[in-house]
C-alpha positions in Angstrom: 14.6 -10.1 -14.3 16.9 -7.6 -12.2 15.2 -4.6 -12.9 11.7 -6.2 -12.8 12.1 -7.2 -8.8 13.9 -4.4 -7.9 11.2 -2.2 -9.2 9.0 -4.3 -7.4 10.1 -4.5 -4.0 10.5 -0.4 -4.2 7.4 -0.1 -5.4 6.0 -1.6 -2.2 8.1 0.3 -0.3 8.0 3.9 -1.4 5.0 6.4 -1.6 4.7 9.9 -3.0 5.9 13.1 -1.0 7.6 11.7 2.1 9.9 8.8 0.3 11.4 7.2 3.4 13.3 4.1 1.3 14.5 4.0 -2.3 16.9 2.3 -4.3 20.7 3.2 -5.4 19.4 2.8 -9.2 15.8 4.1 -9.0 13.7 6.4 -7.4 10.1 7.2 -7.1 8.4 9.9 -8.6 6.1 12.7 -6.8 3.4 11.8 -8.6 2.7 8.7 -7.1 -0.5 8.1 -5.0 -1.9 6.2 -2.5 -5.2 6.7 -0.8 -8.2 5.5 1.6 -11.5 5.8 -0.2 -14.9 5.0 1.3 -18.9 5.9 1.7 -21.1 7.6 4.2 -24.8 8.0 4.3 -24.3 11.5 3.6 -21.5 11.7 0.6 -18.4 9.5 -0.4 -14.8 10.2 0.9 -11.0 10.1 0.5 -8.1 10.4 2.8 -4.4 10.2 1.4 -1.4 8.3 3.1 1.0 10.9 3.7 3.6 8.9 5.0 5.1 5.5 6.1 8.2 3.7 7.2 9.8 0.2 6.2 12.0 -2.7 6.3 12.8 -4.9 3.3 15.9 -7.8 2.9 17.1 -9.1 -0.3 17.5 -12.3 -1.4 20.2 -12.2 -3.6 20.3 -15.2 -5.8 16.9 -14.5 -6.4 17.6 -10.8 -7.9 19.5 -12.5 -10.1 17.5 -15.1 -11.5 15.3 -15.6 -14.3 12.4 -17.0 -12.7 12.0 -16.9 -9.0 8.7 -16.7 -7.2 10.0 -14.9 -3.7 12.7 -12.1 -4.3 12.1 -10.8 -1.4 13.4 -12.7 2.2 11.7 -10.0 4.7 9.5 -7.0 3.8 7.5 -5.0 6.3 5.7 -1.5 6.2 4.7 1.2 8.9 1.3 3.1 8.7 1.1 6.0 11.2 -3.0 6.2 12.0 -2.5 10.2 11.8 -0.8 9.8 8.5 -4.4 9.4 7.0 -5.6 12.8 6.1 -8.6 13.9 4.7 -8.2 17.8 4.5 -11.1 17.8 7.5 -10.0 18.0 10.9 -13.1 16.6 12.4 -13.3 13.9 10.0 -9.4 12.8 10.8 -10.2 12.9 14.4 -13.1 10.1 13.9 -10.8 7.9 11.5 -8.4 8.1 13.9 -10.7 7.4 16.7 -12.2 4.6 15.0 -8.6 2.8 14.0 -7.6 2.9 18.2 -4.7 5.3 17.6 -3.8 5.8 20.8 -3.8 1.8 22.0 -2.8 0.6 17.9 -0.9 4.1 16.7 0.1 2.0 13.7 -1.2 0.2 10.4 1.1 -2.8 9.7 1.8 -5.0 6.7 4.4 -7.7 7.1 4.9 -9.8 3.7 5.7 -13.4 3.6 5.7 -13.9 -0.2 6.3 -12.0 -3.2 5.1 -14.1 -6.4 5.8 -12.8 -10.3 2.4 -14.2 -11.7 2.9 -13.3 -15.2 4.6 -10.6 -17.9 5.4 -10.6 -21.5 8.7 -11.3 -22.9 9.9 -7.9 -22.9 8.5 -7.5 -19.3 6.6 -3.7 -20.4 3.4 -5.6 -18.5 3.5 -7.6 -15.6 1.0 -9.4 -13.0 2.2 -9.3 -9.3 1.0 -10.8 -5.9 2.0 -10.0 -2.7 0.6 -11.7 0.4 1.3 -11.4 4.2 0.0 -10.3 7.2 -2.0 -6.8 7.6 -2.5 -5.3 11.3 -5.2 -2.7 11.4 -6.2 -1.4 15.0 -4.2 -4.5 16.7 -6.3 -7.1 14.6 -4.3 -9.2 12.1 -5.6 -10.6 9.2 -3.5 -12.4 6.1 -4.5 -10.7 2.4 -2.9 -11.1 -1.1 -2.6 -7.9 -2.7 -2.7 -8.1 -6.9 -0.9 -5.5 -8.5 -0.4 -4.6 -12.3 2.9 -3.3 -13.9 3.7 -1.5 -16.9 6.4 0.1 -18.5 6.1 3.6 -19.7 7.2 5.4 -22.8 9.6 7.4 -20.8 11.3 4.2 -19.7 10.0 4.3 -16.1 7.9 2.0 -14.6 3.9 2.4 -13.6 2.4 0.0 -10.6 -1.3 0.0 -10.1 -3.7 -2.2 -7.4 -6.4 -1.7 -5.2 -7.4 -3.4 -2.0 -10.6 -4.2 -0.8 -10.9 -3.8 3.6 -14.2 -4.6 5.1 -13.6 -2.7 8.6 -15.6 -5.1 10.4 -13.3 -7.8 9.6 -10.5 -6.2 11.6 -13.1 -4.9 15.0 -12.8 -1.1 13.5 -16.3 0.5 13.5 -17.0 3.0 10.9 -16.7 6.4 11.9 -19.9 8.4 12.9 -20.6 12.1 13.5 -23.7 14.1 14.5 -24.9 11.7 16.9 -24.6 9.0 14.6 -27.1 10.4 12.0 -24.2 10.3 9.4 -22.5 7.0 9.4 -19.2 5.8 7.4 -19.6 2.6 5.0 -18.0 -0.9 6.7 -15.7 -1.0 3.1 -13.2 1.0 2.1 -10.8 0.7 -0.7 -7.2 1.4 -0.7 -6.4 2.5 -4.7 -2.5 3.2 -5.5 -0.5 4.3 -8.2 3.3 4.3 -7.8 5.4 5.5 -10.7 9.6 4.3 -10.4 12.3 5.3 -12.6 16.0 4.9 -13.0 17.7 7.5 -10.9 
């Protein structure tokens, strides 16, 4: 069950082109993704997470076990607001408007359980959930995040999810532009895809 955590826990840790915490035995690969997608009255969108910071502590004995439900004693992850980019300067401005950037410059996620909810015997597919607390625009609210595993041909490891944010919930209101003729949905989904492999 080594490998299988310490996948995990970099897996929540890591994102694609600006890798800011990895593992002595695996590393993430460039094609990993995470992203911001939503609707507007005019046309859907998607803005990419170009970058984050984090924190995690081990629990040892858990590492090495066969069957331990938190594997993880602290986790926490760093958003920065203008880390969300869309390729459209106006449209960044408004998202970052709307998220309170410059009173709440950050998107937080601080875990308080990590849970192995199932895999096969060989552990090539596993189920995943990961609750704790997420801070969007100074609002806190606590989510579980599911996430799916698989092991690829190549021997490296695949970790797929999305979440589900109803802005609303968290006093963010959708960006607008042209006097409020185009508006932004209240939902947006967060869809990732992180790949790991041994370094």
């Amino acid at each position: 069950m080594k490998s299988l955590f310490t996948t995990l826990l970099i897996f929540l840790f890591t994102l694609s082109g600006n890798v800011l915490a990895q593992s002595d035995s695996y590393e993430i690969l460039e094609k990993s993704t995470i992203q911001v997608k939503g609707t507007s009255t005019l046309h859907d969108w998607t803005s990419d997470v170009e970058e984050f910071s984090s924190y995690i502590k081990f629990n040892a004995a858990a590492l090495e076990g066969d069957s331990i439900s938190n594997p993880v004693e602290s986790l926490s992850l760093t958003i920065p607001v203008e880390s969300i980019e869309s390729g459209k300067g106006g449209m960044n401005r408004r998202t970052y408007d709307a998220l309170k950037h410059d009173d709440f410059p950050n998107i937080m996620f601080q875990m308080n359980n990590a849970e192995l909810v199932n895999a096969d015997s060989a552990l090539t597919s596993m189920e995943l959930s990961v609750e704790g607390n997420l801070t969007i625009a100074g609002s806190s609210k606590n989510i579980t995040l599911p996430v799916t595993g698989a092991k690829q041909e190549d021997g490296s490891f695949k970790f797929t999810g999305e979440y589900e944010i109803n802005m609303k919930d968290y006093d963010v209101d959708p960006p607008s532009a042209m006097f409020g003729t185009i508006k932004a949905g209240e939902v947006v989904t967060i869809p990732f895809e992180i790949y790991v492999t041994k370094s």
